[in-house]
DODREN-547269 format. One record per residue: residue number from 1; x, y, z of N, C-alpha, C in turn; residue in one letter. Coordinates in Angstrom, 2 decimals. Example, Ala and Ser with C-alpha at 12.3 -4.5 7.8 and 13.67 -1.06 7.14 Angstrom:
residues 2
<node resi="1" n_X="13.19" n_Y="-5.69" n_Z="7.80" ca_X="12.30" ca_Y="-4.50" ca_Z="7.80" c_X="13.20" c_Y="-3.30" c_Z="7.80" resn="A"/>
<node resi="2" n_X="12.85" n_Y="-2.25" n_Z="7.08" ca_X="13.67" ca_Y="-1.06" ca_Z="7.14" c_X="12.90" c_Y="0.03" c_Z="7.87" resn="S"/>
END
This chain:
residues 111
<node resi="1" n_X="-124.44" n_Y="-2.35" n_Z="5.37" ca_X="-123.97" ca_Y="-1.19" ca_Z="6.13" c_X="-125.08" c_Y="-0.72" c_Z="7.06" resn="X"/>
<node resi="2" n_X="-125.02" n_Y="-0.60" n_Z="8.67" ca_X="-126.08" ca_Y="0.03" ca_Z="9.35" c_X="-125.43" c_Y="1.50" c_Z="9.72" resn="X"/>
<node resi="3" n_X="-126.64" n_Y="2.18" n_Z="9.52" ca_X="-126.66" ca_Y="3.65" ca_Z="9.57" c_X="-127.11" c_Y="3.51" c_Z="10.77" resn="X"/>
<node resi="4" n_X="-126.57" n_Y="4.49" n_Z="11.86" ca_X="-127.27" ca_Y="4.74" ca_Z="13.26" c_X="-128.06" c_Y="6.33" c_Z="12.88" resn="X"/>
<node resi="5" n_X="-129.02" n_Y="6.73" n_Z="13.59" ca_X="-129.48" ca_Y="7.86" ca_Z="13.75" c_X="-130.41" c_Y="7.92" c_Z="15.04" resn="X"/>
<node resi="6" n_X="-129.63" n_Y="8.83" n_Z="15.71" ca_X="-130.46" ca_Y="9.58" ca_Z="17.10" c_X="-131.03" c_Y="10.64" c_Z="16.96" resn="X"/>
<node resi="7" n_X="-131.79" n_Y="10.51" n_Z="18.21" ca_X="-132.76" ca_Y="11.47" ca_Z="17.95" c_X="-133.24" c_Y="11.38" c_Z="19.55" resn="X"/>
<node resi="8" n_X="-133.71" n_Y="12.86" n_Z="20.06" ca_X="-134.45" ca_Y="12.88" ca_Z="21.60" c_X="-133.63" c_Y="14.09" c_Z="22.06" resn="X"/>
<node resi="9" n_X="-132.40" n_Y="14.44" n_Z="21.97" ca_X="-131.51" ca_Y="15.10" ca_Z="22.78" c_X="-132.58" c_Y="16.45" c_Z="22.98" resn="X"/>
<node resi="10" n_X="-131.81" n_Y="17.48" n_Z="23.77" ca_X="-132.06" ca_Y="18.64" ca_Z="24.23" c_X="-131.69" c_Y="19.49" c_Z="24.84" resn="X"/>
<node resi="11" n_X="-132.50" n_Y="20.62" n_Z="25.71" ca_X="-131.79" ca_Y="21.14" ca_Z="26.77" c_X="-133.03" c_Y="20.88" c_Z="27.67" resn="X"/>
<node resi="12" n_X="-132.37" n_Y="20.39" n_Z="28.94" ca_X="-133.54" ca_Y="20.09" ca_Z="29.93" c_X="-133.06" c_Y="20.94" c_Z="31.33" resn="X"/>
<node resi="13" n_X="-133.91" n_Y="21.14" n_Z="32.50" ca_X="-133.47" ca_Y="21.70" ca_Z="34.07" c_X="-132.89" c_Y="20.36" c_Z="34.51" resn="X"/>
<node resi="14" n_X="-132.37" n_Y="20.62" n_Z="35.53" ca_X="-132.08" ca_Y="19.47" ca_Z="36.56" c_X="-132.99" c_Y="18.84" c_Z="37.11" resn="X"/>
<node resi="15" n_X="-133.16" n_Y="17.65" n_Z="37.31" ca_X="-134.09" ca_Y="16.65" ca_Z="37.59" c_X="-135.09" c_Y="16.22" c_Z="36.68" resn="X"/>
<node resi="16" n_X="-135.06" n_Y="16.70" n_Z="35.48" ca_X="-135.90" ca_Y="16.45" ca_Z="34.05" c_X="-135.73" c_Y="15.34" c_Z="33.49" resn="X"/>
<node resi="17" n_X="-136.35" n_Y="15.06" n_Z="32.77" ca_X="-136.38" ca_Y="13.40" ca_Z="31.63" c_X="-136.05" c_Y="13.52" c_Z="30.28" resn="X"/>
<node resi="18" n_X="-135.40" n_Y="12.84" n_Z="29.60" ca_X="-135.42" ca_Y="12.73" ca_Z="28.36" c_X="-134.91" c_Y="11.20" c_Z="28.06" resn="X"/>
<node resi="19" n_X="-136.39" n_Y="11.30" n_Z="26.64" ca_X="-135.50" ca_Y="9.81" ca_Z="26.05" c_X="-135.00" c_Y="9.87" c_Z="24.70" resn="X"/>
<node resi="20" n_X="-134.28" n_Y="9.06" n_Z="24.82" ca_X="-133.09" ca_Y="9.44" ca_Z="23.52" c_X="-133.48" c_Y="8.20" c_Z="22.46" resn="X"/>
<node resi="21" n_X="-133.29" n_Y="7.68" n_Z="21.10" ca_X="-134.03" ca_Y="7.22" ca_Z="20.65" c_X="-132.83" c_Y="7.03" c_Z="19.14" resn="X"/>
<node resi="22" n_X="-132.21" n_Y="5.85" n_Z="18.56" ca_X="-131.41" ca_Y="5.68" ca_Z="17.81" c_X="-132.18" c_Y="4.44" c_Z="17.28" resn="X"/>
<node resi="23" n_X="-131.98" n_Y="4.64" n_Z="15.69" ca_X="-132.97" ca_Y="3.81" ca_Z="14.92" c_X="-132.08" c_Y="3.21" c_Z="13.48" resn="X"/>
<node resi="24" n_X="-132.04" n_Y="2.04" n_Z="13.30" ca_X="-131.32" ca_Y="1.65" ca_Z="12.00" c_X="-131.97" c_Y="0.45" c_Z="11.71" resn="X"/>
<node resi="25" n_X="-131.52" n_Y="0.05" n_Z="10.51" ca_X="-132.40" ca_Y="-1.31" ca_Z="10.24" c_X="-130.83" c_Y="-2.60" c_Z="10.21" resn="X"/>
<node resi="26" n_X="-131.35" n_Y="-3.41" n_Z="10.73" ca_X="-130.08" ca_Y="-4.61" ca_Z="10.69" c_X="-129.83" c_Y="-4.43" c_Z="12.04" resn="X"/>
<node resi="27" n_X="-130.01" n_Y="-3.89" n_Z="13.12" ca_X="-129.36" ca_Y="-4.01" ca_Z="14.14" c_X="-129.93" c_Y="-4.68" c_Z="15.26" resn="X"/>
<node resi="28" n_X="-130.78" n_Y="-5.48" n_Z="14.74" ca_X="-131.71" ca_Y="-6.43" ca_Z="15.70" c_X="-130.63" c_Y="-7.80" c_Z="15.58" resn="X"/>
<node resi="29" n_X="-129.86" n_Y="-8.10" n_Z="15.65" ca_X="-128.44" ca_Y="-9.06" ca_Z="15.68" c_X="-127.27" c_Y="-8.67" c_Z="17.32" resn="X"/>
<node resi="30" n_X="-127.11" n_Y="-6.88" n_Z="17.13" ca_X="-126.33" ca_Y="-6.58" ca_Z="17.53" c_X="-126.12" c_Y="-6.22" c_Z="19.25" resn="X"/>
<node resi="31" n_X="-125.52" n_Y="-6.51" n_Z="19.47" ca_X="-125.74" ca_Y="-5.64" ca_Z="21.60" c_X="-125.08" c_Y="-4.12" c_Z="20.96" resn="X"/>
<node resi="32" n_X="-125.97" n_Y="-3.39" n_Z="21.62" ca_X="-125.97" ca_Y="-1.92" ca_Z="21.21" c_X="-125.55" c_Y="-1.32" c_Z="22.69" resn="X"/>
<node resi="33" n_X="-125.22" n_Y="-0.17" n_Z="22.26" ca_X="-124.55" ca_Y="0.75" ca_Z="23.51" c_X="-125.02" c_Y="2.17" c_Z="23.39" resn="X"/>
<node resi="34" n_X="-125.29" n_Y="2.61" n_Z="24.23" ca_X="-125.29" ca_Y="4.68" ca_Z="24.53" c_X="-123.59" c_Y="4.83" c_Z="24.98" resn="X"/>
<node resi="35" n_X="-123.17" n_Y="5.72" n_Z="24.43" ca_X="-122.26" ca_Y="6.43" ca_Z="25.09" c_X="-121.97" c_Y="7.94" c_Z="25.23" resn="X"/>
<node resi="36" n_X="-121.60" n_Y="8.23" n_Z="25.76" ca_X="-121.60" ca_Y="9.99" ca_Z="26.10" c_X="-119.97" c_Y="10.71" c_Z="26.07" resn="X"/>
<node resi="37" n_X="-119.75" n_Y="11.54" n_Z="25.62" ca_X="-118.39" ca_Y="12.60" ca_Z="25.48" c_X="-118.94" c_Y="14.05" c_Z="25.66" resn="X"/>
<node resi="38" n_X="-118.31" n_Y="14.43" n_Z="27.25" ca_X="-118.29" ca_Y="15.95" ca_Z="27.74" c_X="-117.03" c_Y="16.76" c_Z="26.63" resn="X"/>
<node resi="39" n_X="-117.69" n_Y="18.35" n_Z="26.66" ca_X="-116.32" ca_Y="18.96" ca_Z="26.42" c_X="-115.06" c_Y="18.45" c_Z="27.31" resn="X"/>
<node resi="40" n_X="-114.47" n_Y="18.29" n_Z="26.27" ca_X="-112.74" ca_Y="18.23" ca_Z="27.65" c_X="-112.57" c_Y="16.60" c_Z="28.10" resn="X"/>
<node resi="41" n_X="-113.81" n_Y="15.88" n_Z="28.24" ca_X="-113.87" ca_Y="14.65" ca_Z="29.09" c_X="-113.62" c_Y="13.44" c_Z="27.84" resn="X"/>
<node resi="42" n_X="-112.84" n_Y="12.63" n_Z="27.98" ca_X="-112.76" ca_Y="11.30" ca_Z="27.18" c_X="-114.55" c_Y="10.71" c_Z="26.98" resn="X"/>
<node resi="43" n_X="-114.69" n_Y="10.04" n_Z="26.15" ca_X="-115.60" ca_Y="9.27" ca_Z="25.97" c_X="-116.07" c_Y="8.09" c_Z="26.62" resn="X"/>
<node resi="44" n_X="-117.09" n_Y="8.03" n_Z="27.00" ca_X="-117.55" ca_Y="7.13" ca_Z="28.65" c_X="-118.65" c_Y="6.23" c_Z="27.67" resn="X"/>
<node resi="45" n_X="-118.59" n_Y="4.89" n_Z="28.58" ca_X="-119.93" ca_Y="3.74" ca_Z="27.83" c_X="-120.86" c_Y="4.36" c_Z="29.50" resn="X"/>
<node resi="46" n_X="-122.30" n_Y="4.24" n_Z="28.43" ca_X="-123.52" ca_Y="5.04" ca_Z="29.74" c_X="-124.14" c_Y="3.38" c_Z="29.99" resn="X"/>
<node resi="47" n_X="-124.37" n_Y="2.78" n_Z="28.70" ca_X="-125.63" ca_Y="1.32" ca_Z="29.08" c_X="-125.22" c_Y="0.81" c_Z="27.55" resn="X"/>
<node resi="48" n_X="-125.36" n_Y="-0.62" n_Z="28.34" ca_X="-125.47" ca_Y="-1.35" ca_Z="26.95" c_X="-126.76" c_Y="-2.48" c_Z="27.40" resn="X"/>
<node resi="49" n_X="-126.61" n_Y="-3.36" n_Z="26.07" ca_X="-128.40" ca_Y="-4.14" ca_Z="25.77" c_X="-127.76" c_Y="-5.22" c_Z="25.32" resn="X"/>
<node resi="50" n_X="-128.30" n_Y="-6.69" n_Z="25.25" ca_X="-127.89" ca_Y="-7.78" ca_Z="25.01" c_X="-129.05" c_Y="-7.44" c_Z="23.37" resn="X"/>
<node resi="51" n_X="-128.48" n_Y="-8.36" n_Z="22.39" ca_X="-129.18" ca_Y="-8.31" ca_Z="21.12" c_X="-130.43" c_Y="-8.44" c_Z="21.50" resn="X"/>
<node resi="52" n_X="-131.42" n_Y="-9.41" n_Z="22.31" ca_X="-132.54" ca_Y="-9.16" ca_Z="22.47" c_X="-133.01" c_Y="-8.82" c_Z="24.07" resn="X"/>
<node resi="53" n_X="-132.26" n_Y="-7.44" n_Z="24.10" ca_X="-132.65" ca_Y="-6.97" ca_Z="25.21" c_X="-132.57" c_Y="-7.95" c_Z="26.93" resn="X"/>
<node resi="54" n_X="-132.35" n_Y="-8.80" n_Z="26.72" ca_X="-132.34" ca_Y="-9.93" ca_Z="28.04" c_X="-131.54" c_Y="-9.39" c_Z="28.93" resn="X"/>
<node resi="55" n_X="-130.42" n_Y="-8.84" n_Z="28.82" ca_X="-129.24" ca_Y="-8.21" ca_Z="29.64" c_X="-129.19" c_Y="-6.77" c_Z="29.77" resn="X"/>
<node resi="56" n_X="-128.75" n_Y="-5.99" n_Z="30.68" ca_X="-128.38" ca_Y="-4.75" ca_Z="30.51" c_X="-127.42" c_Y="-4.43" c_Z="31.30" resn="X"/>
<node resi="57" n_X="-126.85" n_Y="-3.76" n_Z="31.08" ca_X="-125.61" ca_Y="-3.34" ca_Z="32.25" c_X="-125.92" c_Y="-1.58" c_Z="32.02" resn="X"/>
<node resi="58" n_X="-124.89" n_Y="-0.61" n_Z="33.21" ca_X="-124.96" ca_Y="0.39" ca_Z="33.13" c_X="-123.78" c_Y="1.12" c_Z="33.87" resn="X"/>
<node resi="59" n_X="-123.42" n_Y="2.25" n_Z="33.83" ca_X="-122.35" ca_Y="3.14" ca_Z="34.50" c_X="-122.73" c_Y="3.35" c_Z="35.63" resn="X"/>
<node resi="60" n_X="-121.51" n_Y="3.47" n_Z="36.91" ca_X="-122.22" ca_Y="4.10" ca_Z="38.10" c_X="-122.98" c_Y="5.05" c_Z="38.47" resn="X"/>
<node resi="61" n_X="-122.39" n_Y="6.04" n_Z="37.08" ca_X="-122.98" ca_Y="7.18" ca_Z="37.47" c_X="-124.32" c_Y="7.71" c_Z="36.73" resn="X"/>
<node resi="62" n_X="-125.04" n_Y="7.09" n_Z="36.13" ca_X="-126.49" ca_Y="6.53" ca_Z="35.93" c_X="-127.15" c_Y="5.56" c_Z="36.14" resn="X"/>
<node resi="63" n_X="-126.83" n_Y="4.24" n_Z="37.14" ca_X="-127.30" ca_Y="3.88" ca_Z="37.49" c_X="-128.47" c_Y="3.74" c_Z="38.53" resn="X"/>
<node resi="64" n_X="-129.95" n_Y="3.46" n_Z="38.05" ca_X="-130.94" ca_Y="3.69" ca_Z="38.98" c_X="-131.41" c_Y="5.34" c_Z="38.34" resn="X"/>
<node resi="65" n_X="-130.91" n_Y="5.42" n_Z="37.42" ca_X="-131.34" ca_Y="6.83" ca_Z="36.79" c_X="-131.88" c_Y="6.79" c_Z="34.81" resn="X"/>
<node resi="66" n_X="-131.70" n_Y="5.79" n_Z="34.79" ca_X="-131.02" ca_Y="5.76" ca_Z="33.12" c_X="-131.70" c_Y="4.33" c_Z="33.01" resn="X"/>
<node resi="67" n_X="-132.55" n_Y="4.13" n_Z="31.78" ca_X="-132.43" ca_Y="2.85" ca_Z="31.45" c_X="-132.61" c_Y="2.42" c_Z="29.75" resn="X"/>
<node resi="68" n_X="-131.96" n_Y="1.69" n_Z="29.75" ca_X="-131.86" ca_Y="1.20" ca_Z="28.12" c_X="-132.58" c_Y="0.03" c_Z="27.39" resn="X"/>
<node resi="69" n_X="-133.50" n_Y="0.10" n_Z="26.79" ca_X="-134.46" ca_Y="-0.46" ca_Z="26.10" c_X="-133.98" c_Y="-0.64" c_Z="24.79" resn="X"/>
<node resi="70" n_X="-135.04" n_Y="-1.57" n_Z="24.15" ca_X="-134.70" ca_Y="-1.70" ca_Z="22.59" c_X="-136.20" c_Y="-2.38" c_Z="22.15" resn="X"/>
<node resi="71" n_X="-136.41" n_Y="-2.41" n_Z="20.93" ca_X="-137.79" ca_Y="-3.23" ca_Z="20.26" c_X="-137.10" c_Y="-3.12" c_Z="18.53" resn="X"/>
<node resi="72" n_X="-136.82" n_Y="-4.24" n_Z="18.62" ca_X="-136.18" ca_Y="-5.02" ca_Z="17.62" c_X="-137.34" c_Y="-5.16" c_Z="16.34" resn="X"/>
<node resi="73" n_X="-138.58" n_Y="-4.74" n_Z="16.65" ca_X="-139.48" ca_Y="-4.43" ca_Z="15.45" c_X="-139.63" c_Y="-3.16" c_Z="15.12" resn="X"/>
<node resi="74" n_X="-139.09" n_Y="-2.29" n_Z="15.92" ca_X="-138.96" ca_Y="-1.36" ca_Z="15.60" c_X="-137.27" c_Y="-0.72" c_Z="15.02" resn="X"/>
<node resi="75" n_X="-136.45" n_Y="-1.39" n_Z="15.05" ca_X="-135.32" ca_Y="-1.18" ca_Z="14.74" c_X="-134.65" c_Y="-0.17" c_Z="15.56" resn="X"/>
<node resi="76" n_X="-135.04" n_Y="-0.12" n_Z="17.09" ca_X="-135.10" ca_Y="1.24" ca_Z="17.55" c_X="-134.32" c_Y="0.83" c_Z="19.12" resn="X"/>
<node resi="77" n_X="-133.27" n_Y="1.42" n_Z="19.55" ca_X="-132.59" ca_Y="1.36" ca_Z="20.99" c_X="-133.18" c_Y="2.71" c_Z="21.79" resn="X"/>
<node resi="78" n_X="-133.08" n_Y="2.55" n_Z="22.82" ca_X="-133.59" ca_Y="3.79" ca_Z="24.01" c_X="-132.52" c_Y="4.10" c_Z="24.24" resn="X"/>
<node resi="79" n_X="-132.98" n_Y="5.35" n_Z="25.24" ca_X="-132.10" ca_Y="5.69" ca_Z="26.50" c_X="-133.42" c_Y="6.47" c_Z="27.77" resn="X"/>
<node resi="80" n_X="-134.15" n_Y="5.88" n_Z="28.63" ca_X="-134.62" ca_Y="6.70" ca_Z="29.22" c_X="-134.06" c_Y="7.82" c_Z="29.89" resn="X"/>
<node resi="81" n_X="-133.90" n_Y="8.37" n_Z="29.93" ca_X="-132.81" ca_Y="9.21" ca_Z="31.51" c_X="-134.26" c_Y="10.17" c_Z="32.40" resn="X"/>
<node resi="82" n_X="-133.73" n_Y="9.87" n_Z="33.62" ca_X="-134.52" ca_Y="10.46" ca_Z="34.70" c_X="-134.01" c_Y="11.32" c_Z="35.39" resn="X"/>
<node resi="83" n_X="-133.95" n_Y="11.95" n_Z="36.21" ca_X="-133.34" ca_Y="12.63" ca_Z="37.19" c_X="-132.07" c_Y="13.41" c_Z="36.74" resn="X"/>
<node resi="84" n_X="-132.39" n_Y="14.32" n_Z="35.70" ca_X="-130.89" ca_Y="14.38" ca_Z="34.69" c_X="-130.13" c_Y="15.36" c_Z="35.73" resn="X"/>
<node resi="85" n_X="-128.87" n_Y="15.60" n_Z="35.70" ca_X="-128.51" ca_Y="16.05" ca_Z="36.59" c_X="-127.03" c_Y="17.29" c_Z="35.15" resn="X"/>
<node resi="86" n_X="-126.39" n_Y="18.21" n_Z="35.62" ca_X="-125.83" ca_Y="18.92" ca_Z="35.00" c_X="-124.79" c_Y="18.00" c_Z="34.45" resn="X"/>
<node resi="87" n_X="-123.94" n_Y="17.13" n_Z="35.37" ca_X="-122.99" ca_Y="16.52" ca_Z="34.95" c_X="-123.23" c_Y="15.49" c_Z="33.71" resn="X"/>
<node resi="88" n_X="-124.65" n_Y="14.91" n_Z="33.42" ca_X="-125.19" ca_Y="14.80" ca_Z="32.50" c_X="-124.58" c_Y="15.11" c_Z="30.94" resn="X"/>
<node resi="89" n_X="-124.65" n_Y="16.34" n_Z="31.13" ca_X="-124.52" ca_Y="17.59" ca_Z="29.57" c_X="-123.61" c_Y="16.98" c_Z="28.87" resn="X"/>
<node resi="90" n_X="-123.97" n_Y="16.37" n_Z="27.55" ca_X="-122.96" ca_Y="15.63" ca_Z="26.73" c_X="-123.14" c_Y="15.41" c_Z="25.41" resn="X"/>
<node resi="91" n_X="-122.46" n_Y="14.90" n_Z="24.42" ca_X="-122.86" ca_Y="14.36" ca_Z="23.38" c_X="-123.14" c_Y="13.05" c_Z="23.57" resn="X"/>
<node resi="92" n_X="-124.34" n_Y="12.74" n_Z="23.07" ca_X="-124.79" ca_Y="10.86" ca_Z="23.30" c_X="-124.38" c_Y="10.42" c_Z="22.06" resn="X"/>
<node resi="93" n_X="-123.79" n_Y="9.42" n_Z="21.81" ca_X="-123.49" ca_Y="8.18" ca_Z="21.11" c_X="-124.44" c_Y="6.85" c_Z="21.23" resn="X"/>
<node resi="94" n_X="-125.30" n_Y="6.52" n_Z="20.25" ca_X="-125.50" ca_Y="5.01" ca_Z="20.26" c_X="-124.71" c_Y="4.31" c_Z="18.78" resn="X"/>
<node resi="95" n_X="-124.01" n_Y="2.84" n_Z="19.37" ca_X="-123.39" ca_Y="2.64" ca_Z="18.62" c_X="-123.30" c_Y="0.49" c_Z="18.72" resn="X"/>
<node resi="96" n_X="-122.71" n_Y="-0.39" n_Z="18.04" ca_X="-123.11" ca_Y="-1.08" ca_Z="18.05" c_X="-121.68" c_Y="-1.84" c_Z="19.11" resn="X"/>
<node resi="97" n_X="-121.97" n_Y="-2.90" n_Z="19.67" ca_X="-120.64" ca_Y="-2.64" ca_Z="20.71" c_X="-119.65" c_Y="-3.69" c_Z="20.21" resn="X"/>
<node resi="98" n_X="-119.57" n_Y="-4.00" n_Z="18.94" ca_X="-118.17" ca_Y="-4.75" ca_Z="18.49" c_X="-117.65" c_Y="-2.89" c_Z="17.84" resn="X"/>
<node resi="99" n_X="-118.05" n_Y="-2.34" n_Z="17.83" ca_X="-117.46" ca_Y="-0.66" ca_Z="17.57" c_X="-117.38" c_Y="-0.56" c_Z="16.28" resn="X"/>
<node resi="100" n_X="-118.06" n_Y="-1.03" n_Z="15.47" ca_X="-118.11" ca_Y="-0.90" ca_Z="13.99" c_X="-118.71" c_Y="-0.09" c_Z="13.45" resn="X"/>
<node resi="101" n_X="-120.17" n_Y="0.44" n_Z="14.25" ca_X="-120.81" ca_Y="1.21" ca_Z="13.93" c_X="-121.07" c_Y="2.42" c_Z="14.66" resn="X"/>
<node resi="102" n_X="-121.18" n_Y="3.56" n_Z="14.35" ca_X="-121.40" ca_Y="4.55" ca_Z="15.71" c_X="-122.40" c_Y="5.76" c_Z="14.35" resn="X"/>
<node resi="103" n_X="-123.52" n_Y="6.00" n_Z="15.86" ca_X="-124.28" ca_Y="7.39" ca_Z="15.19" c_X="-123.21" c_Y="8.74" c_Z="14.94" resn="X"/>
<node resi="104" n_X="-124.24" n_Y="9.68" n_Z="14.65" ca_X="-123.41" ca_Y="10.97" ca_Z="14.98" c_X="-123.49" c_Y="11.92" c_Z="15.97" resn="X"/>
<node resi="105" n_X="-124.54" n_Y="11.56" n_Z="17.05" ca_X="-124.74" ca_Y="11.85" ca_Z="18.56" c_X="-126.01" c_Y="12.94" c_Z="18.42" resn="X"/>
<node resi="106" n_X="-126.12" n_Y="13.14" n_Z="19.65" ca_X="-127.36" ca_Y="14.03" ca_Z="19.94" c_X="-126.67" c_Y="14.84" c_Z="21.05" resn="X"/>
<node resi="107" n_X="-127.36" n_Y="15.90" n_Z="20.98" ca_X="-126.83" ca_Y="16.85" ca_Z="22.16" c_X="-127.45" c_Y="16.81" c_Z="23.67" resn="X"/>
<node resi="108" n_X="-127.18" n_Y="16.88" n_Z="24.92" ca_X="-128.39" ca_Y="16.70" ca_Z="25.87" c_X="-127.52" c_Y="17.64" c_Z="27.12" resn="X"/>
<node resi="109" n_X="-128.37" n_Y="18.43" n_Z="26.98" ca_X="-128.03" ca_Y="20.17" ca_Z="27.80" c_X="-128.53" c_Y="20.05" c_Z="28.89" resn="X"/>
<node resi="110" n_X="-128.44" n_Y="19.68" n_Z="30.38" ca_X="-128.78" ca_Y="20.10" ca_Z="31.69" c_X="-128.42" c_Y="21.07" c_Z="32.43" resn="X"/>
<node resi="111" n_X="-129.01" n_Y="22.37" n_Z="32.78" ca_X="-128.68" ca_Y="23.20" ca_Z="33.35" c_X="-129.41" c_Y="23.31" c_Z="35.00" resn="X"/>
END
């Protein structure tokens, strides 16, 4: 059974940084994902990671803003985010992307 747990969220200004930071053991196998859910808004994929990081893809609307890392000795996926912007403000999800596994999110407040 992999347990996800995040960790990093906050409340940041506009144009601020935060990195977000989801940690389990066993998941150095898996392509992992961030995903994000606004009040009101369906649930959106932000970036995903090939099992050893080789690949990444991302959403339009963090792209060139956002980037997703992993270190598989550390049992540990990223999320850099840069330039956070309000539309931002969400619950983050990292989760494993056959959808079997999902954290319980972090909060990340841009005002």
């Amino acid at each position: 059974h992999v347990q996800l747990v995040e960790s990093g969220g906050g409340s940041v200004q506009a144009g601020g940084s935060l990195r977000l930071s989801c940690t389990a053991s066993g998941i150095s196998s898996y392509f992992m994902g961030w995903f994000r859910q606004a009040p009101g808004k369906e649930r959106e994929g932000v970036a995903t990671i090939h099992s050893a990081g080789h690949y990444t893809r991302y959403a339009d609307s963090v792209l060139g803003r956002f980037t997703i890392s992993r270190d598989n000795a550390k049992n540990t996926v990223y999320l850099q985010m840069n330039s956070l912007k309000s539309e931002d403000t969400a619950l983050y999800y990292c989760a494993t992307l056959n959808g079997a596994y999902w954290g319980q999110g972090t909060q990340v407040t841009v005002s």
